[in-house]
KEKE-3310 file (N, C-alpha, C; in steps of 0.2 Angstrom, whole numbers, plus 5000, padded with zeros to 4 digits):
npx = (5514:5515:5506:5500:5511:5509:5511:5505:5498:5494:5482:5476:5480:5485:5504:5515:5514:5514:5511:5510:5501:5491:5478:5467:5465:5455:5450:5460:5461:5449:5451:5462:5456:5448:5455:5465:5456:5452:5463:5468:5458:5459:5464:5480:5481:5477:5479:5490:5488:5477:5461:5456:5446:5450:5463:5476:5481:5494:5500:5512:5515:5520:5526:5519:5516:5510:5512:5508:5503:5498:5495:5496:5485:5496:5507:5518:5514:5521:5535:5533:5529:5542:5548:5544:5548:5562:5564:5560:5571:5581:5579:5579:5592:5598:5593:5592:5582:5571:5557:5547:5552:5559:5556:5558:5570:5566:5557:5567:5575:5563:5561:5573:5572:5560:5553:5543:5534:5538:5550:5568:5577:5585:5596:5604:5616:5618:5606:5608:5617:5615:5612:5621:5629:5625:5623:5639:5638:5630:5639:5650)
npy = (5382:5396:5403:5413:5429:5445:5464:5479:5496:5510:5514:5503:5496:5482:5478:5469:5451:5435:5419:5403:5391:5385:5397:5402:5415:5426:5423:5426:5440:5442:5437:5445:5456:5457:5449:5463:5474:5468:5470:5484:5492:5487:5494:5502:5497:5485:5466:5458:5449:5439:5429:5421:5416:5397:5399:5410:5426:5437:5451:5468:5483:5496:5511:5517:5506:5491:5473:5456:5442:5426:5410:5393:5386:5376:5384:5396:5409:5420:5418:5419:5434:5441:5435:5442:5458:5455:5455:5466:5473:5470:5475:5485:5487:5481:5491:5508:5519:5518:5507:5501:5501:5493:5478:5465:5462:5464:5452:5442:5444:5441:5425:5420:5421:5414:5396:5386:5390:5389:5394:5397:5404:5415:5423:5438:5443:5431:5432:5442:5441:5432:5445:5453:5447:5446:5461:5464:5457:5464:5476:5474)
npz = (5512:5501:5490:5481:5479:5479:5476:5477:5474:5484:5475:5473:5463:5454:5454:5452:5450:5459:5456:5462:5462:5448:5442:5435:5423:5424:5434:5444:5444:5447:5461:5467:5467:5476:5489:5486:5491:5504:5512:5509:5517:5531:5544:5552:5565:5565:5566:5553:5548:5539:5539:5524:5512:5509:5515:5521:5522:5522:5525:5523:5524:5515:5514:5502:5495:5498:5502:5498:5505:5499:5507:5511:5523:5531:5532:5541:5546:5554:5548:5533:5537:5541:5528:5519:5525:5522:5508:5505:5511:5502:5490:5493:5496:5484:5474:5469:5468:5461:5457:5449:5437:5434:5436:5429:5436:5450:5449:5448:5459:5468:5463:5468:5480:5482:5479:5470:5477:5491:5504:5500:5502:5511:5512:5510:5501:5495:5486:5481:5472:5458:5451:5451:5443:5431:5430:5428:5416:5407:5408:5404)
capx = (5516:5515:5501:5504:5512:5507:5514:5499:5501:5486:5477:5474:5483:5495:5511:5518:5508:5518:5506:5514:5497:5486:5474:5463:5467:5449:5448:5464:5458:5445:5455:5468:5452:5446:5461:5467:5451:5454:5470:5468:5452:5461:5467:5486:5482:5475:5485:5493:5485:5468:5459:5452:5442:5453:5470:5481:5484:5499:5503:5515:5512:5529:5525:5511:5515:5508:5515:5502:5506:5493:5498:5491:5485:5503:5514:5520:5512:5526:5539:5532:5530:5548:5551:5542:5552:5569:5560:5559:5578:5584:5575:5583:5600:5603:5588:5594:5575:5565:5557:5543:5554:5566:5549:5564:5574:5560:5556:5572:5574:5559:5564:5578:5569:5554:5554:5537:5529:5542:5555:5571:5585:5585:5603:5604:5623:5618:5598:5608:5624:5613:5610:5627:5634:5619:5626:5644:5640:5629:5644:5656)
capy = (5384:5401:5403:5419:5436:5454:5470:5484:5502:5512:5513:5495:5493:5477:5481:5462:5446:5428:5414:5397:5384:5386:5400:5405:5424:5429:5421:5430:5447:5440:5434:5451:5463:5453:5452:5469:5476:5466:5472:5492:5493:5488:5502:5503:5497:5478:5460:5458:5443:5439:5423:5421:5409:5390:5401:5414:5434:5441:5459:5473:5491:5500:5519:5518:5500:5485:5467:5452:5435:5421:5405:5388:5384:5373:5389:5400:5416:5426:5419:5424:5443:5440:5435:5450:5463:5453:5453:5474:5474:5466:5477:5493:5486:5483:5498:5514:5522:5517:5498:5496:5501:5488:5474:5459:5461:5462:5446:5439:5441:5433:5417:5418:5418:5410:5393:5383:5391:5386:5399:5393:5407:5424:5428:5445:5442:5425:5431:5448:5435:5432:5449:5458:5445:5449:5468:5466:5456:5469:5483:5473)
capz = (5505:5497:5485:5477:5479:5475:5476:5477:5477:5489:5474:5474:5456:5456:5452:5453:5453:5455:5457:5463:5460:5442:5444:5427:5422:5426:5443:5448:5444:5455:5468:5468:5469:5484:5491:5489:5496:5511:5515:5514:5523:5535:5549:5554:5572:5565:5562:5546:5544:5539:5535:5520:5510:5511:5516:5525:5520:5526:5520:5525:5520:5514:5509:5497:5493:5500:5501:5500:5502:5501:5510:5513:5533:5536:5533:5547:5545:5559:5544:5530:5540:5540:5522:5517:5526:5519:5501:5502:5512:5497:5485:5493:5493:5474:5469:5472:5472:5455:5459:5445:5428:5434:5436:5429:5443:5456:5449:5448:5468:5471:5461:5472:5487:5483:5473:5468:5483:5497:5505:5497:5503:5515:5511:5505:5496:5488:5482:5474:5467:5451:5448:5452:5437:5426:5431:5427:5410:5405:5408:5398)
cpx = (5513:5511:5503:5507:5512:5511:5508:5502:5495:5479:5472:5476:5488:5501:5515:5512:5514:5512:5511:5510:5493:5480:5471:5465:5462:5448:5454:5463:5453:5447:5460:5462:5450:5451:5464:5463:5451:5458:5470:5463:5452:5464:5476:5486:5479:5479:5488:5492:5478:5466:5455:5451:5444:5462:5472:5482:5488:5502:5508:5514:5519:5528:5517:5510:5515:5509:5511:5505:5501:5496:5491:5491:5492:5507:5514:5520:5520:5533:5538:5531:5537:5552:5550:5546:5561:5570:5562:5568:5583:5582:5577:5590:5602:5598:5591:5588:5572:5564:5553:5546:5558:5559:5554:5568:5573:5560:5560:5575:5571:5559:5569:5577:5565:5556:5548:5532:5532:5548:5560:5580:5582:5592:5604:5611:5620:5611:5601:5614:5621:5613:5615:5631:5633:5621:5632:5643:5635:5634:5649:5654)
cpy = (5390:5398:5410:5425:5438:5458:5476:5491:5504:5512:5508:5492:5488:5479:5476:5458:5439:5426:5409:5390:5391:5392:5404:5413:5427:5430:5425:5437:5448:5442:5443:5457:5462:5454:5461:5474:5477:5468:5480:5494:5492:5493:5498:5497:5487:5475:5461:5450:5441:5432:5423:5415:5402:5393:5408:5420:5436:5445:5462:5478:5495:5507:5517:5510:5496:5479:5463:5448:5431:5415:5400:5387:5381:5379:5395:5407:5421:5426:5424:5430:5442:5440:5441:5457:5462:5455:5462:5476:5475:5469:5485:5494:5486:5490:5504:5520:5518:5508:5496:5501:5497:5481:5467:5458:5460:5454:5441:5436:5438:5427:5416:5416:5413:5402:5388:5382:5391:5392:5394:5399:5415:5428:5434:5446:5436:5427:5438:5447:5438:5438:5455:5455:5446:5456:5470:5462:5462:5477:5481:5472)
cpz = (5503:5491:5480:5481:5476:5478:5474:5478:5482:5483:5472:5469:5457:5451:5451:5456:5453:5460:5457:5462:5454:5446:5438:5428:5424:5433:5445:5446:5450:5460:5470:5471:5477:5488:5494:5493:5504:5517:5517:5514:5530:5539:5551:5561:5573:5564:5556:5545:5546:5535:5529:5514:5511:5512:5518:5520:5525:5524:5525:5521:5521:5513:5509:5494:5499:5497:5503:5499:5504:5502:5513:5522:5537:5536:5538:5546:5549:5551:5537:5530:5538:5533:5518:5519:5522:5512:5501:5507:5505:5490:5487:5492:5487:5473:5473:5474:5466:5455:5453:5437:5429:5434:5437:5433:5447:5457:5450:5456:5469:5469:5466:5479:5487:5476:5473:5475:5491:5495:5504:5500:5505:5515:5507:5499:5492:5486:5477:5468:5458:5448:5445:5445:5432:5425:5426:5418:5406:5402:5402:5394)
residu = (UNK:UNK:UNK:UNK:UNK:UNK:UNK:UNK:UNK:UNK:UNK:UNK:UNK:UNK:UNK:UNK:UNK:UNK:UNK:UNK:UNK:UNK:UNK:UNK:UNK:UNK:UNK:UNK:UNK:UNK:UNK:UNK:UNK:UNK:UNK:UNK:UNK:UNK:UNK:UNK:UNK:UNK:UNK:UNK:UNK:UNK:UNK:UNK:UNK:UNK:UNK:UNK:UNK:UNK:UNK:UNK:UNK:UNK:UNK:UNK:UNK:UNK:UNK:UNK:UNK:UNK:UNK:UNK:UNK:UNK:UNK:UNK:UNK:UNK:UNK:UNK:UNK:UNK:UNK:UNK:UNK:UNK:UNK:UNK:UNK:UNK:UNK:UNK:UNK:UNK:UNK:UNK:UNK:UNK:UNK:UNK:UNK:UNK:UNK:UNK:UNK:UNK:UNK:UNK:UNK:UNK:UNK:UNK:UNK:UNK:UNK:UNK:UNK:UNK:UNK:UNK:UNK:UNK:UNK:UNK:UNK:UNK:UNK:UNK:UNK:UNK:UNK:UNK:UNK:UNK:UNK:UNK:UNK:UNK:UNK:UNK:UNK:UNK:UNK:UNK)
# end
C-alpha cells in the first residue's frame, strides 16, 4: 500500500503532499524533511529505493523535481517506479509546461491513479477523461 506522495524541487521544498494513512501536521513536516534529505543526498549512480524506518522510499528525479513515494513492505517497489514515470507521462500530456500553478489538476490525476493508497488506473485517456470534461465545461 502507498503511504504518501511528495513532489520536491532540488531545493527540498514540497510542492505536493498526499498522505493515504493519518499522519499529525507536525510529524509530517518531520517525516518530509527526513525523507527528502534522504533522497537528494543521494548520487545519480544509486537504487531509487531506500529502506527507511517501518517502509519503502521510491523516488524519481525529473529536472529539478523529485518524485517520492512511501510504501508499505507488501508493495512492489519496480511498480511503483513504473507508477511514477506514468504519474509525470500523464502530467506532460494535458500540461503544456506550467505544473505547480495548475496544483488542482496535479491532484486530480493522482485521485485518478491513486485511491486510498492502492494503484487504481494507469491509463493515460481514462486518468485525463475527468479533466478534459472539467476543460470543455469550463469553455462553455
Amino acid at each position: 500500500m502507498i503511504k504518501f506522495f511528495l513532489m520536491v524541487n532540488k531545493q527540498g521544498q514540497t510542492r505536493l503532499s498526499r498522505y493515504y494513512e493519518h499522519v499529525e501536521i507536525n510529524k509530517r513536516a518531520i517525516l518530509e524533511a527526513e525523507v527528502i534529505k534522504n533522497c537528494l543526498s543521494r548520487s545519480k549512480d544509486e537504487c531509487s529505493f531506500i529502506e527507511y524506518k517501518d517502509f519503502k522510499l521510491v523516488y524519481r528525479q525529473y529536472a529539478a523535481l523529485f518524485i517520492v513515494v512511501g510504501i508499505d513492505q507488501t508493495e512492489n517497489e519496480m511498480a511503483v517506479y513504473e507508477l511514477i514515470h506514468n504519474f509525470v507521462e500523464v502530467l506532460d500530456k494535458y500540461f503544456s509546461r506550467v505544473i505547480m500553478f495548475n496544483l488542482d489538476r496535479v491532484h486530480i490525476i493522482l485521485d485518478e491513479m491513486v485511491l486510498n493508497g492502492c494503484i487504481v488506473e494507469t491509463n493515460r485517456n481514462r486518468i485525463l477523461a475527468p479533466l478534459f470534461v472539467l476543460d470543455k465545461v469550463a469553455e462553455g
